[in-house]
C-alpha positions, 0 to 999 in steps of 0.5 A: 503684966495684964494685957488690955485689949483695945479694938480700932476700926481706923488706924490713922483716925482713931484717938485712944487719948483719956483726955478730952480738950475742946479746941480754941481757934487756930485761924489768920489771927493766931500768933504764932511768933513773939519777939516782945522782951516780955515774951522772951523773959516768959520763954526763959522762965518756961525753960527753966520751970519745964527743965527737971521736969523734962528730965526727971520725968522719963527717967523716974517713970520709964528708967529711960535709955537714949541711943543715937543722940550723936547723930545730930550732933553734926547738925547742930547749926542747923534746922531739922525735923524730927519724926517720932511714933506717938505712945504718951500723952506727957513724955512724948513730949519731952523725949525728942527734946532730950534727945537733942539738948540743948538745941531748942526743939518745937512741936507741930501740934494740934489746937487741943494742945494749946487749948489746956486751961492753966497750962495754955500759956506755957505750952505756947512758950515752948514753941508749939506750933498748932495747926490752924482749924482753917486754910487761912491760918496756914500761911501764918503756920507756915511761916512759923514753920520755917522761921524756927528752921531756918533763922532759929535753927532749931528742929521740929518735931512732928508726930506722924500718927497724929493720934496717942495710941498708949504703950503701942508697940507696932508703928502705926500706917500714917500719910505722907503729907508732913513730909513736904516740910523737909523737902520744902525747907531743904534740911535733915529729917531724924525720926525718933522711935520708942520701945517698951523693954522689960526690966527689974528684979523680976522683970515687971517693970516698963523701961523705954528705949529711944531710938534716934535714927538718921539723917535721911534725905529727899532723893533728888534723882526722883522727878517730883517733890511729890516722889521725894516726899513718899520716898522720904516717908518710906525710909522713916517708917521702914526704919520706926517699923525696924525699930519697933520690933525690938518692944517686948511688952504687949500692955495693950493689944490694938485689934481690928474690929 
């Protein structure tokens, strides 16, 4: 396979993404929840359409293999997050939702995502939660936040990296920040990792394996949220990093410039 290099400057900034979305407002008047009956048929049938799709796609493409999956199974009447690295611009989305089936699964977004002409509207029936462009729109993301944890029960999925980096095969260094949502809401965390395996008659071919590991859990014993939300952090990434090491496709070598 032809390796491609692609250099950075900034690890948890730069944006390797093809597609350029101008993002709609996300502010105090963004509506997060609907509860009308029309809004519920519309989340049905945007269930329904997106189902093959979600399925077929990662297996016809990547010849996808899922390993933990009985992991959450415990959970299942429960909220949870999901932490997962950030390599495709379509089947990220799809693969931790799969992975839990068939709990229903939301993702923290950015406003580009629920900016996609044609397919805005259906990208907010599956749950996406974008973040707000302002501080005022974060107590309405908030309280999305916590109703599709705490009386959806469903997970959320967050991805850390906040930016595509395509086919990366190393977990790349991200903040701590989104790891006050488990502390805050006092539920499980999982993280979801995939890798990029060789296979085929010749081995020239891409296959992803997707990871789900945990539970992991705040430790309480440290003095502060602030503590628990960095150690939270470090057994997430200490075991995406463990994860990643199994890839053994280079498709595209990120260099520091």
């Amino acid at each position: 396979m032809e390796k491609k290099v692609i250099y950075y400057k900034d690890e948890l900034n730069d944006e390797f993404s093809k597609a350029i979305i101008k993002p709609d407002i996300v502010d105090e008047n963004y509506k997060y929840i609907h509860k009308n009956l029309f809004w519920k048929i519309g989340e049905f049938f945007a269930y329904l359409i997106s189902l093959p799709i979600k399925s077929l796609y990662p297996k016809v493409k990547f010849h996808i293999k899922y390993i933990g999956k009985e992991k959450v199974k415990p959970y299942k009447n429960t909220g949870y997050f999901i932490y997962a690295n950030h390599t495709q611009e379509f089947c990220d989305t799809f693969i931790p939702t799969n992975m839990i089936f068939p709990k229903t699964n939301s993702l923290i977004v950015n406003p580009e995502n629920v900016s996609m002409k044609g397919l805005k509207l259906l990208v907010k029936m599956l749950h996406a939660i974008p973040i707000p462009n302002n501080i005022r729109g974060m107590k309405n993301f908030l309280d999305a936040v916590e109703y599709y944890i705490h009386k959806k029960h469903a997970s959320v999925t967050i991805y850390p990296e906040a930016h595509i980096w395509p086919y990366c095969n190393f977990i790349r260094n991200f903040k701590d920040v989104s790891f006050k949502y488990p502390i805050k809401y006092d539920v499980p965390t999982f993280c979801v990792t995939n890798v990029y395996k060789k296979y085929g008659k010749n081995n020239d071919k891409i296959q992803i394996i997707s990871y789900l590991d945990g539970p992991f859990f705040a430790d309480n014993s440290l003095k502060n949220a602030k503590e628990q939300q960095k150690n939270l952090r470090n057994q997430v990434y200490n075991k995406m990093c463990e994860r990643a090491k199994e890839s053994e496709i280079t498709l595209f070598e990120y260099v520091k410039s």
